[in-house]
C-alpha positions as CSV (number, residue, x, y, z in Angstrom):
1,X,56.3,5.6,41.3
2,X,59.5,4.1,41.1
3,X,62.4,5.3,39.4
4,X,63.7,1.7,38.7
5,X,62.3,-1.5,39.7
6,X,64.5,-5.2,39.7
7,X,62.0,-7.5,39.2
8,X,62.3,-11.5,39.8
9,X,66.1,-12.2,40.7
10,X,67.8,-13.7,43.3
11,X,69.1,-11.4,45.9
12,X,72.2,-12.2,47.7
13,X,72.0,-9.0,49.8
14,X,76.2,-8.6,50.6
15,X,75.2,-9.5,54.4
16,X,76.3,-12.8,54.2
17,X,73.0,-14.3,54.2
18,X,71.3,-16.9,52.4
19,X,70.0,-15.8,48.9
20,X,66.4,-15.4,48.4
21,X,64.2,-14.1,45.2
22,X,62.5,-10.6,45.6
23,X,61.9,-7.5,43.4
24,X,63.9,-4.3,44.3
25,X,62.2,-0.9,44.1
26,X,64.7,2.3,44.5
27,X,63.6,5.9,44.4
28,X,65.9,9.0,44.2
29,X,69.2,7.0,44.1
30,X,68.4,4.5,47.2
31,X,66.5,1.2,47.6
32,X,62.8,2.3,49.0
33,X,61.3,-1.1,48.3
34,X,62.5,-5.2,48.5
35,X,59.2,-7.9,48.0
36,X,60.1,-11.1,48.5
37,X,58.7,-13.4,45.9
38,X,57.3,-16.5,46.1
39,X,55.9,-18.9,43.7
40,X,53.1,-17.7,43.5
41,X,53.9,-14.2,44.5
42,X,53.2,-10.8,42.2
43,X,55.5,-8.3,41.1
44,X,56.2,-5.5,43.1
45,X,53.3,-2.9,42.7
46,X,54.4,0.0,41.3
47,X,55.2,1.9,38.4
48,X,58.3,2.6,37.5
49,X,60.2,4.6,34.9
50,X,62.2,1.7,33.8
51,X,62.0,-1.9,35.1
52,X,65.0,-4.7,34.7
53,X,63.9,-8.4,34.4
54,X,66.4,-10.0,36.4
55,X,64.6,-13.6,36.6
56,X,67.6,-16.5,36.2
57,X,70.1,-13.7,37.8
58,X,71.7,-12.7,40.9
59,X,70.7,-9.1,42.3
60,X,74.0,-8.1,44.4
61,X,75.3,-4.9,46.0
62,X,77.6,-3.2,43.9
63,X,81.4,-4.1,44.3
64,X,83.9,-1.9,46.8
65,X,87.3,-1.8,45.3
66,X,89.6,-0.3,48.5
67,X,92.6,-0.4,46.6
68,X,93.2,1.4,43.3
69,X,95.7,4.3,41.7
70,X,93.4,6.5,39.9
71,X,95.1,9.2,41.8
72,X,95.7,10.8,38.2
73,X,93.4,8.9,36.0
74,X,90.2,10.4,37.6
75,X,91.6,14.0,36.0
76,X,90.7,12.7,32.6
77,X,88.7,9.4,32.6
78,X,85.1,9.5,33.5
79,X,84.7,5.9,32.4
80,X,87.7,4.3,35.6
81,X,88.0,1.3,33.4
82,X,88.8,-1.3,33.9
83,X,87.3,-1.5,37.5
84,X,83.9,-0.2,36.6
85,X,83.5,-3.1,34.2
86,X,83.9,-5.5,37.0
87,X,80.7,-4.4,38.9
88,X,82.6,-1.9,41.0
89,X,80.8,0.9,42.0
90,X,83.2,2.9,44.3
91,X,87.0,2.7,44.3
92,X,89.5,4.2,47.3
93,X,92.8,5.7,45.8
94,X,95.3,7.3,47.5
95,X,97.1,3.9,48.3
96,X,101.2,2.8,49.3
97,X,102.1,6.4,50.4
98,X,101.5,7.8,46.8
99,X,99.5,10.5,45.4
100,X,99.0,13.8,43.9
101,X,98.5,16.1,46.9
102,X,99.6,18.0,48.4
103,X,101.8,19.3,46.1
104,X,104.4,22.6,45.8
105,X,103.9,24.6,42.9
106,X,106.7,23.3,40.6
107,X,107.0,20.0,42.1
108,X,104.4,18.2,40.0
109,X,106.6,16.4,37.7
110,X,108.4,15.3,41.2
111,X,105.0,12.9,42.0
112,X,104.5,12.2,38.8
113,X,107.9,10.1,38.5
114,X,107.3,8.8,41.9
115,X,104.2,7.2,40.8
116,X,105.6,6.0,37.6
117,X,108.3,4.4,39.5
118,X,106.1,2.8,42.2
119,X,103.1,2.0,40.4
120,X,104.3,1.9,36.7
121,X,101.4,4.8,35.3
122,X,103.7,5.6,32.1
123,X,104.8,9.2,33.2
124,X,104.2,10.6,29.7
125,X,100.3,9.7,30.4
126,X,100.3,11.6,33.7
127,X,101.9,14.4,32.2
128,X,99.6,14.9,29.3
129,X,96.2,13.9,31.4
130,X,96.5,15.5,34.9
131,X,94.3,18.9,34.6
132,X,96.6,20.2,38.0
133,X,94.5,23.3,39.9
134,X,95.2,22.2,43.4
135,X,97.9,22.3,46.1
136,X,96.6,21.5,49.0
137,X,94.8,18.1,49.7
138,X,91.4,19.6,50.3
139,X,91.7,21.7,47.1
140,X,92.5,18.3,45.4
141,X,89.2,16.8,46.5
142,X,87.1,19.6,45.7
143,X,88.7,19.3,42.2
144,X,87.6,15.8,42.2
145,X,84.3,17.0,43.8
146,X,83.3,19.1,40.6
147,X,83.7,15.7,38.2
148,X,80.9,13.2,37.5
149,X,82.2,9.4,37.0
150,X,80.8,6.2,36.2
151,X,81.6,5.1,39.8
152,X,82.4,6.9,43.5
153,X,85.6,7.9,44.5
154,X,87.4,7.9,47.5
155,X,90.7,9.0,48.0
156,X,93.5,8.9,51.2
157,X,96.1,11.2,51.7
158,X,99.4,9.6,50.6
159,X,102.7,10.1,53.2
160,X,104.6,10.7,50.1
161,X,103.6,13.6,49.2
162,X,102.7,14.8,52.8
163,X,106.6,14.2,53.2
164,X,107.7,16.0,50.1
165,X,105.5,19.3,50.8
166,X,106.4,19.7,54.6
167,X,110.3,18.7,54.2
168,X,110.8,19.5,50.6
169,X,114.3,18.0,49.5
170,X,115.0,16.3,53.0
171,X,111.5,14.3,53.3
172,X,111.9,12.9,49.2
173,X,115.2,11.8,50.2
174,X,114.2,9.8,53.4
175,X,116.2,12.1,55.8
176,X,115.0,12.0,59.6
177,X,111.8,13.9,60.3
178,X,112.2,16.5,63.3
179,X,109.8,17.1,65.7
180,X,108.7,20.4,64.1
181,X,108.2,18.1,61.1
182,X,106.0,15.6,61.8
183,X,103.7,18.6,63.8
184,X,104.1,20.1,60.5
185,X,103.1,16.2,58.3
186,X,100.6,16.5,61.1
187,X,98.9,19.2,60.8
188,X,98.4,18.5,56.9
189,X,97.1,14.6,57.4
190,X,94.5,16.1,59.8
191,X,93.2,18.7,57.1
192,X,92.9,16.3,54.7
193,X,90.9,13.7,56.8
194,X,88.8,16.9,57.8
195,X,88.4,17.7,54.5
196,X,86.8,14.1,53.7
197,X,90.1,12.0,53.1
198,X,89.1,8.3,53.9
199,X,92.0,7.1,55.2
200,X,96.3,8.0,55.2
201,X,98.5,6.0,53.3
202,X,102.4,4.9,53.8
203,X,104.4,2.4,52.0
204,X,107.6,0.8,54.0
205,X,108.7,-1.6,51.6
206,X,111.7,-1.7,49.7
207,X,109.9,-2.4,46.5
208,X,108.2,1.0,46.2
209,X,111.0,3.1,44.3
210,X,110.9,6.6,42.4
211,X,111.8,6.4,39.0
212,X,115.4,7.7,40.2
213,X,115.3,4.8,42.3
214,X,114.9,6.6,45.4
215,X,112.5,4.7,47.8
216,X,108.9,6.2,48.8
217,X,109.2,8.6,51.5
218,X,108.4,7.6,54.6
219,X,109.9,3.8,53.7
220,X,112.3,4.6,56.6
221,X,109.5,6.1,58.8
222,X,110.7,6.0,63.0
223,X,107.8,5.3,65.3
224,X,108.2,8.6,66.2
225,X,106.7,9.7,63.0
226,X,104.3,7.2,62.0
227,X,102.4,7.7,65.5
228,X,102.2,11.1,65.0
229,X,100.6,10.9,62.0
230,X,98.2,8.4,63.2
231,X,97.3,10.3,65.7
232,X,96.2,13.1,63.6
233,X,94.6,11.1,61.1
234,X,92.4,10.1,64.0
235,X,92.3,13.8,65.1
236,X,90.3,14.7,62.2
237,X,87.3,12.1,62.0
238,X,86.9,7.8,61.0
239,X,89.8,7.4,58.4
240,X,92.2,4.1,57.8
241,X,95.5,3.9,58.3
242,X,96.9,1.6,55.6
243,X,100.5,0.3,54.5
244,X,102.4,-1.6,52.4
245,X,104.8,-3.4,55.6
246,X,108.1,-4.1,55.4
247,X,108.7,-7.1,53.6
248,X,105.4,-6.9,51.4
249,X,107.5,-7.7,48.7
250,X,109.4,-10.4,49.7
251,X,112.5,-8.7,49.9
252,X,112.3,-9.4,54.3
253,X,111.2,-12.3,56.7
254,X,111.7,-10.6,59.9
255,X,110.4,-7.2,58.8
256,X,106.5,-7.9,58.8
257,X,106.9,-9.4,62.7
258,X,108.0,-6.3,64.1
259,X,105.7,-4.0,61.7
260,X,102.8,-6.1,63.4
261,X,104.1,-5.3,66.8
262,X,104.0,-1.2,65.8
263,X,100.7,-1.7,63.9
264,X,98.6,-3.3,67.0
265,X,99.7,-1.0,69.5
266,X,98.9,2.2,66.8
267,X,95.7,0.5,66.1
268,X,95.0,0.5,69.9
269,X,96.2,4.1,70.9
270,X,94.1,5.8,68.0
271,X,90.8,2.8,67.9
272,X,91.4,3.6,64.2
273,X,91.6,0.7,62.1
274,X,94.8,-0.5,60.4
275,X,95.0,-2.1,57.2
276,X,98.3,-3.6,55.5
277,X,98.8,-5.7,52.4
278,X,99.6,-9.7,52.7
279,X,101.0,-12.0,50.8
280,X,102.6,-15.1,50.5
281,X,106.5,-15.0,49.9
282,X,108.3,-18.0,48.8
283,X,111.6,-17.1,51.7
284,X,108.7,-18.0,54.6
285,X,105.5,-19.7,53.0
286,X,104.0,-19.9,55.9
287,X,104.5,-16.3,57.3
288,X,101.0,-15.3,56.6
289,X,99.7,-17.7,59.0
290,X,101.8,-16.0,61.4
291,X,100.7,-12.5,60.3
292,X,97.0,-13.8,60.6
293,X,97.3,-15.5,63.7
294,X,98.9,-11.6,65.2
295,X,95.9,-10.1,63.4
296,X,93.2,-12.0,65.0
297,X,94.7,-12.1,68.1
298,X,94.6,-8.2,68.1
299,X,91.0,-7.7,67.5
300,X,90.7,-10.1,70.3
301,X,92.9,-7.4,72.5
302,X,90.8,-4.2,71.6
303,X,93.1,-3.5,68.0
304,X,92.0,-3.4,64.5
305,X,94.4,-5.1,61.9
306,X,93.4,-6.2,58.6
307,X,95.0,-7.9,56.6
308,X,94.2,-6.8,52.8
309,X,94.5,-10.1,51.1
310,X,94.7,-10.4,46.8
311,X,92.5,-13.0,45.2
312,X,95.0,-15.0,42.9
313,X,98.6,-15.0,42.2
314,X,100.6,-11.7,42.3
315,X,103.2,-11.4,39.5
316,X,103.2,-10.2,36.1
317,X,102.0,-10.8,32.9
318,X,104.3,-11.5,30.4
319,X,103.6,-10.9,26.5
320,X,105.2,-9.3,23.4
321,X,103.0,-6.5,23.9
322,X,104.7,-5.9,27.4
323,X,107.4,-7.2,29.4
324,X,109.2,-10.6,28.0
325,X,112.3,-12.7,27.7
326,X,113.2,-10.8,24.1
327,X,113.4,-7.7,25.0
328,X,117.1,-7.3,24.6
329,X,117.8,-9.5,21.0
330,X,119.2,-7.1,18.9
331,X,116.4,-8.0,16.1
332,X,113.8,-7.6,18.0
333,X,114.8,-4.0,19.0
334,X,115.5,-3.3,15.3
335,X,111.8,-4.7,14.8
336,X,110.0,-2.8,17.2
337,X,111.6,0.7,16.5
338,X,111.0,0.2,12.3
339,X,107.6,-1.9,12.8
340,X,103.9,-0.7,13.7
341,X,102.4,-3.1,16.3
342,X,100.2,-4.3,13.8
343,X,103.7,-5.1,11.4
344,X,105.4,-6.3,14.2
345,X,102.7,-9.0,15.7
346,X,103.3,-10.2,11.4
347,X,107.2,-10.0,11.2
348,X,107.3,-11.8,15.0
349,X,105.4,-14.9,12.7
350,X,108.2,-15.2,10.6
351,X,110.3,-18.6,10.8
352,X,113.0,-17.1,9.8
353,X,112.8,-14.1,12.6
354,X,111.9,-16.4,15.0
355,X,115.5,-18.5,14.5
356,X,117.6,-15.0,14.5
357,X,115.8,-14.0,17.7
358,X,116.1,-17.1,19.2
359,X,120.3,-17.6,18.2
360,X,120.9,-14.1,19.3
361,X,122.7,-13.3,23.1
362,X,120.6,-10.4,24.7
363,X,122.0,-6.6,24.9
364,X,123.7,-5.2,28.4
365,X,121.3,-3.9,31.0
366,X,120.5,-0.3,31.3
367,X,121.2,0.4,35.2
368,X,119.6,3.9,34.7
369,X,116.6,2.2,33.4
370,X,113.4,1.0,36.0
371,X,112.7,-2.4,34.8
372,X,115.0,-3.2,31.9
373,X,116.4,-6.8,33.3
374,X,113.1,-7.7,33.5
375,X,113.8,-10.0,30.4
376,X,116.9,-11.7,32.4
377,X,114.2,-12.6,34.9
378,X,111.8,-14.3,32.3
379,X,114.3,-16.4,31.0
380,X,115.4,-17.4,34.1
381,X,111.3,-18.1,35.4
382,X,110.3,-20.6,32.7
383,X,109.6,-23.2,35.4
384,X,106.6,-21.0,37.2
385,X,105.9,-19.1,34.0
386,X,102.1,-20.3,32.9
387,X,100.1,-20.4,30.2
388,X,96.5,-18.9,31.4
389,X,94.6,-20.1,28.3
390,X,91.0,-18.6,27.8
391,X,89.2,-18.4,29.4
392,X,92.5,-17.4,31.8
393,X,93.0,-20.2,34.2
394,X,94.8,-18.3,37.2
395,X,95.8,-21.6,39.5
396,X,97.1,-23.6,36.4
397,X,98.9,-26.8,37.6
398,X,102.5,-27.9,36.8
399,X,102.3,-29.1,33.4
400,X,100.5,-25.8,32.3
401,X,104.5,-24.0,32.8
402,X,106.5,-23.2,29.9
403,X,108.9,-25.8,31.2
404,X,106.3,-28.1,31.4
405,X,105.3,-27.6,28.3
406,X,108.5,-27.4,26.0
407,X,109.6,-30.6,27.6
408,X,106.2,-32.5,26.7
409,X,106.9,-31.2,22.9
410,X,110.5,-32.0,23.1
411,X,111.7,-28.2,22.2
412,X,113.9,-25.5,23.8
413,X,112.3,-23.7,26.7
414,X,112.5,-20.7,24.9
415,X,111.7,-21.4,21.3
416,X,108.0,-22.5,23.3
417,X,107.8,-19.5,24.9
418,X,108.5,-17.6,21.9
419,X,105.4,-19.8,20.3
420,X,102.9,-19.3,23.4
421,X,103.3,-15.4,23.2
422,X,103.0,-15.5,19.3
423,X,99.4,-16.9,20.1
424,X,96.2,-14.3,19.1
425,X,98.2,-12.5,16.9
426,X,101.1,-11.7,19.5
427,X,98.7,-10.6,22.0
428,X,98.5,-13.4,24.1
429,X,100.3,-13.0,27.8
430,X,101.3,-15.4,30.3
431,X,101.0,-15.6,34.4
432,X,104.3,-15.5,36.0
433,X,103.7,-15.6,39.7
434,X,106.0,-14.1,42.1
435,X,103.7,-14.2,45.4
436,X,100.1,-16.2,46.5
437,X,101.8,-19.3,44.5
438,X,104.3,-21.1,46.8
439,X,104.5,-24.7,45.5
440,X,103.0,-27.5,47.9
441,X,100.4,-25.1,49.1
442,X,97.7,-23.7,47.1
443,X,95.0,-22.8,49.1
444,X,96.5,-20.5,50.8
445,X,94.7,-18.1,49.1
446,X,91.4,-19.8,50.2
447,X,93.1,-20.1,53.6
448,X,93.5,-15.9,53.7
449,X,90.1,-15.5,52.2
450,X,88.5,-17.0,54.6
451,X,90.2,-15.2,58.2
452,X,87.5,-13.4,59.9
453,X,90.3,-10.2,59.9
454,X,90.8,-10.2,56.3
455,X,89.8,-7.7,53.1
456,X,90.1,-8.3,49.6
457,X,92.1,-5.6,48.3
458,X,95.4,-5.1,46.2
459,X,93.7,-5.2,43.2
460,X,95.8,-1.6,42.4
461,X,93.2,-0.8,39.5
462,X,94.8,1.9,37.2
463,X,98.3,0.9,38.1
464,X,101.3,-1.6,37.5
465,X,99.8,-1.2,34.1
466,X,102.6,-2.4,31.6
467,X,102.4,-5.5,34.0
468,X,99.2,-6.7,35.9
469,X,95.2,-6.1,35.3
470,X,94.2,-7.1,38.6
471,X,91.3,-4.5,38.8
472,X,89.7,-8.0,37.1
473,X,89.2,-9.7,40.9
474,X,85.8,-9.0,41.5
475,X,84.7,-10.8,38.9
476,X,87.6,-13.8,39.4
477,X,85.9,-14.2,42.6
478,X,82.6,-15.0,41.3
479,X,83.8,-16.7,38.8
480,X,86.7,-19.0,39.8
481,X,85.9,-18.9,43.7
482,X,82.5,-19.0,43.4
483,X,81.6,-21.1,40.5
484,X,84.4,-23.1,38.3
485,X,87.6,-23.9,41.1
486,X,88.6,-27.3,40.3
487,X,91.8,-27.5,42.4
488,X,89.9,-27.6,45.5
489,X,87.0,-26.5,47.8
490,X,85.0,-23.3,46.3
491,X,83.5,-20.7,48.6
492,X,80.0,-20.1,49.1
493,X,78.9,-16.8,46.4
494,X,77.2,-15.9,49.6
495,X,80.5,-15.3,51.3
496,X,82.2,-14.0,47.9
497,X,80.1,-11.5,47.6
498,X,79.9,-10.1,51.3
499,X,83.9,-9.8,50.9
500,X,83.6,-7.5,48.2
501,X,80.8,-5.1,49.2
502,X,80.1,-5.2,53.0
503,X,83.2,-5.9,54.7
504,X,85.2,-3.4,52.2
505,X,82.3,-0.5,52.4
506,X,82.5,-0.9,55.9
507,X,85.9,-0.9,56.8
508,X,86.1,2.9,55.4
509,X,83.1,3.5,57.1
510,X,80.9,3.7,54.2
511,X,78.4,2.4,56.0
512,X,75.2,3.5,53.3
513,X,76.3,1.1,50.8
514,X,77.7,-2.7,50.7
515,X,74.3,-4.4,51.2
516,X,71.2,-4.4,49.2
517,X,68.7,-2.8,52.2
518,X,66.2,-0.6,52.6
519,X,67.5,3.0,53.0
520,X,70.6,2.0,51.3
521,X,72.3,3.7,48.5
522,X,71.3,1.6,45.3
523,X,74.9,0.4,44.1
524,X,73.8,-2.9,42.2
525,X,74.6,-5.3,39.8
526,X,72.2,-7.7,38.2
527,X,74.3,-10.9,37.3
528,X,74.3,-13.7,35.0
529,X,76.2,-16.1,36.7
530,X,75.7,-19.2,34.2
531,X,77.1,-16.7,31.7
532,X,80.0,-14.4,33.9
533,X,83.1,-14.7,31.7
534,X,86.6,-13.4,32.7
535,X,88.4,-12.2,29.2
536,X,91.9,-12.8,28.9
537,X,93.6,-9.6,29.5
538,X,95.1,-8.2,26.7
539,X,97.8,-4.7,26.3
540,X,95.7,-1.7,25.1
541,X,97.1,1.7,24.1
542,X,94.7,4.0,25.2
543,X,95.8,6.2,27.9
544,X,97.1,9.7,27.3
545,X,100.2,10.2,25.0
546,X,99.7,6.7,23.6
547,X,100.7,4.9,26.7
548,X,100.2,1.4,27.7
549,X,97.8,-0.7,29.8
550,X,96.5,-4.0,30.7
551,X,92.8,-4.4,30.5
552,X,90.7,-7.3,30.8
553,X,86.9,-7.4,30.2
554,X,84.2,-9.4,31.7
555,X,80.9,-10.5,29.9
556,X,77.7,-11.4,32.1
557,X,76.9,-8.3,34.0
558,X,73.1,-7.8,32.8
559,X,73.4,-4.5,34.8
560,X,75.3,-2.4,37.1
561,X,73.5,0.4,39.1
562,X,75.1,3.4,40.9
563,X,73.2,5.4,43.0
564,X,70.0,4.5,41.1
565,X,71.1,4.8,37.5
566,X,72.2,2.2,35.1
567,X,75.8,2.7,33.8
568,X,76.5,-0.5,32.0
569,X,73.4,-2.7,30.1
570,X,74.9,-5.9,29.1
571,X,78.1,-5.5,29.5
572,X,78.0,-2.2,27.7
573,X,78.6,1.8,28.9
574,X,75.3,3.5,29.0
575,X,77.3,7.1,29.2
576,X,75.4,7.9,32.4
577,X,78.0,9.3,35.2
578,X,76.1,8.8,38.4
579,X,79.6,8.6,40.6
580,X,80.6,11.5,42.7
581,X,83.4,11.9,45.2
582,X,83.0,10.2,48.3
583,X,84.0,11.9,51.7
584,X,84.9,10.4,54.9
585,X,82.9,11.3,58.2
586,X,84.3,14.8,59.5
């Protein structure tokens, strides 16, 4: 007797493997049972309490998402949209340095405005939907430990706050650490790696600011320290050291050669692996070869760097709803203070508002304000600011910019940009790529995707969320990579899928899950490839307090399994919350 059988679709098992058809039979939350199937071949014997006919569909492990922020979100959301609409069925938070333990009595409000700054979580949500109960890190996961979610969750122990609590004042502020400090940052990184963290987290870039505009601490970091801490993460069981390097953000050529140099020898000392984000900057286009090239040439020397690599363009999206170039026109303020959004989207359709908007110059900058030349930037982007259409085309070609576009309709750059975000009712947002888009070389996505050191990651799912929805890439990857890339070669679904279950599962040693295989845990989606569609993402206002977030839906995931149980049927929440916390190996 079965619990659940999958009957008739075509496995590709997240190994890498070719695909083959087979019925899946899984008992007590893990796959007992797989029956290859032939032409001719019967259906798995068994009963079973419920049966999914997945004939015409790929059968796939569920999706690993290593790098998410729902540090906060998991205190109130049981549902971790939008990642577990995506086919994700376990998500690692705890990422760039930032997070919610440990924490000093008092000092909550402290890492609230640090994430807000770093990771753009509207503080106001934070503030109304963190239940707080913990101080130190391990009391932090067995608070997560008593919820039940739609997905697992893993978390890391963020340097941030490791900083704050052991240095109080001096750490937020980036002073030195002492030696009785880091044996101090030590001591709490290997508790909380004991106590089941997955990995320890540190941001260095420049980019990563506190709402006070105060950089993440630990951005300044010596060697001194960051070995130390290494070395106890290793201390206390299999953990991942990740960072966001020096120059992540563009802001530094030279900075991501010598972080390379510090990360290979760390990764070598501790036989820990080391994982740090890579993009492609404009200043150098072709760093990432470089950084690649360093990568694979330390496995080949006894270290572990990986690279975590994003799927598409990373920017912003741009919309009335969010960020935009009419932000500061005096009649657009007065608009948006009298108007519901609703009255707003309406009043933005007038003619006649459009011309005053459009004639108006644009209000002084707030310097105490994260963010607010943001519309400076927008005006000044028009020539690499796209129109996705919908379905969302995320590697649009020249003639898709708003330059492009205003010049083939013979108008003012603006006045069409002003058109393009009036489209669905106001709601409509375009791509403005800042990294992974460097003209003359568009595959270098592909190029990244395909290094044998690489890991998809940087989706931050739950963050950024007035400006991306990148929690969206598994399903881009199936889609666009998989299926519908016209600008060049696709990669093999095969390969796609392997990247997002395997290789990230097994980079934080979650070893019982990534492939569909006997004994493993059953984390599975059943997939309609013919009829996977990416929604274009659109601003909701759903999170506590009334605060703002992308989301962007998907339709085409016939099912998705965690541990056994169905969560989503068709594309729909079943209400069943399967997910626990996930702890590292102690």
């Amino acid at each position: 007797m079965f619990d659940l059988k999958i009957t008739g679709g075509t496995v590709v098992d997240g190994t890498g493997a070719q695909r083959y058809r087979a019925d899946i039979g899984i008992k007590d939350g893990k796959i007992v049972e797989i029956a290859p199937r032939g032409a001719d071949s019967a259906e798995l014997a068994g009963e079973a309490a419920e049966t999914i006919d997945a004939t015409g569909h790929i059968v796939a492990p569920g999706f690993v998402d290593i790098h998410t922020h729902y540090d906060g979100q998991v205190s109130w959301d049981s549902l971790l949209e939008p990642s577990s609409g995506h086919g994700v069925t376990t998500i690692v938070t705890g990422n760039c340095g930032v997070g919610f333990a440990p924490v000093r009595p008092g000092s909550e409000d402290w890492l609230i405005k640090l994430m807000e700054g770093v990771e753009d979580i509207p503080g106001t949500a934070l503030t109304e939907g963190i239940t707080w109960g913990w101080e130190t890190y391990p009391e932090y996961l067995d608070a997560i430990g008593k919820l039940q979610f739609s997905v697992d969750v893993g978390s890391q122990i963020a340097h941030g706050a490791v900083r704050a609590y052991a240095m109080g004042g001096r750490g937020a502020r980036n002073e030195p650490a002492t030696p009785e400090d880091i044996e101090a940052m030590s001591r709490l990184v290997r508790e909380g790696v004991e106590a089941g963290a997955l990995g320890f987290s540190t941001s260095r870039t420049l980019a990563h600011t506190a709402m006070d505009g105060e950089p993440v601490p630990g951005t300044f970091a010596a060697e001194e320290e960051l070995f130390g801490l290494g070395r106890a993460m290793a201390a206390g069981g299999q953990a991942v050291f990740e960072l966001a390097p020096q120059g992540a953000a563009g802001e530094d050529i030279v900075g991501p050669k010598k972080e390379l140099e510090w990360m290979r020898r760390l990764s070598r000392e501790i036989d820990r692996p080391v994982s740090f984000a890579l993009i492609q900057v404009d200043a150098d286009p072709n760093l990432w070869r470089e950084q690649l090239d360093v990568s694979a040439a330390a496995h080949a020397e006894g270290s572990r760097l990986h690279p975590q690599i994003a799927a598409r363009p990373f920017g912003m999206m741009i919309g009335f709803q969010g960020h935009h170039g009419f932000t500061h026109r005096p009649t657009y303020r007065k608009l948006k203070a009298q108007c519901s959004r609703e009255e707003l989207a309406q009043r933005l359709a007038d003619p006649a508002v459009k011309a005053a908007i459009l004639s108006e110059d644009d209000l002084p900058i707030d310097p105490t304000q994260l963010f607010d030349g943001m519309f400076a930037m927008v005006q000044h982007s028009l020539g690499r600011l796209y129109a996705l259409g919908n379905p969302p085309d995320y590697e649009p070609t020249p003639e898709r910019t708003v330059a492009a576009i205003a010049k083939a309709r013979g108008e003012d750059p603006l006045s069409t940009l002003y058109d393009l975000m009036l489209e669905s009712d106001a709601t409509a947002m375009l791509m403005l790529p800042l990294f992974n888009y460097a003209e003359g070389n568009h595959d270098a996505i592909r190029e990244m995707m395909l290094h044998p050191a690489g890991v998809l990651g940087l989706s931050d799912g739950g963050a950024h969320c007035g400006m991306i929805c990148d929690a969206s890439y598994p399903t881009f990857l199936l889609t666009h990579w998989a299926r519908d890339r016209q600008r060049g070669e696709k990669l093999p679904l095969e390969y796609v899928i392997r990247k997002q279950s395997r290789d990230t599962a097994h980079l934080f040693g979650l070893t019982d899950r990534g492939t569909i295989e006997r004994g493993k845990k059953a984390d599975i989606n059943v997939i309609d490839m013919n009829a996977l569609t990416l929604h274009p993402a659109a601003m909701a206002f759903d999170l506590p307090a009334g605060g703002r977030r992308i989301l962007q839906g998907a339709s085409g995931y016939a099912a998705t399994i965690v541990s056994g149980t169905v969560t989503r049927r068709k594309d729909i929440d079943t209400g069943a919350r399967p997910g626990r916390l996930v702890r590292g190996a102690r």
